[in-house]
N, C-alpha and C positions, 0 to 999 in steps of 0.2 A: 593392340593388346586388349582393348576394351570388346572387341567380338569375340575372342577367347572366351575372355571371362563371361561373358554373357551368355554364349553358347554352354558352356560348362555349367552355370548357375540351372541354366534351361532343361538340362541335360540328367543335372540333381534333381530336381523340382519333378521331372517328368517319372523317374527311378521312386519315389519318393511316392510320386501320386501311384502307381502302378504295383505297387507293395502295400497298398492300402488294404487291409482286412476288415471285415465285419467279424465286431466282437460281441458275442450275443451269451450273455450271465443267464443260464433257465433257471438260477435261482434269486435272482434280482427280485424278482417281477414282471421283468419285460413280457410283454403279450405278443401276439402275432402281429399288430399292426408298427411295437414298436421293434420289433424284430424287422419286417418288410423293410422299413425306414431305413436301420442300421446297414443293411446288405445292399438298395439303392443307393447310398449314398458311398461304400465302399467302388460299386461300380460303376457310379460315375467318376471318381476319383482315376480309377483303372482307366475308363474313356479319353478323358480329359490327359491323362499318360500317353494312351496312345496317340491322340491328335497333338501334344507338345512333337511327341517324337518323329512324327508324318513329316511334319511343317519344318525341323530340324535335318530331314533326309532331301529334302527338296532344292533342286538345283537353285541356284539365282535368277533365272530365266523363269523359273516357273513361280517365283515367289513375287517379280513384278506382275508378273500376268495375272494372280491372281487379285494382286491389289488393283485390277483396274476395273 
């Protein structure tokens, strides 16, 4: 039951990071560097979504191999 839930938790977290938006207010203040910022940081979010979801498609053969 425990790799269920775990794969599921993994699974959220990955949906979650990959819905990640940069939210950029042009009447805040923000400038272009801290624009740049907010958009990096959505796509690594988006990245880091897809490499959860990789490493989740991946047989068990392939996931010892890579731990070694």
């Amino acid at each position: 039951m425990t790799d269920i839930s775990t794969r599921n938790k993994l699974k959220l977290l990955s949906k979650w990071l990959k819905s990640e938006e940069a939210y950029i207010d042009h009447y805040s203040g923000d400038g272009a560097l801290e624009s740049a910022i907010k958009r990096a940081e959505a796509d690594t979010c988006n990245r880091i979504g897809d490499f959860i979801e990789e490493i989740l498609d991946l047989s068990d053969e392939a996931v010892i191999e890579g731990l070694k």
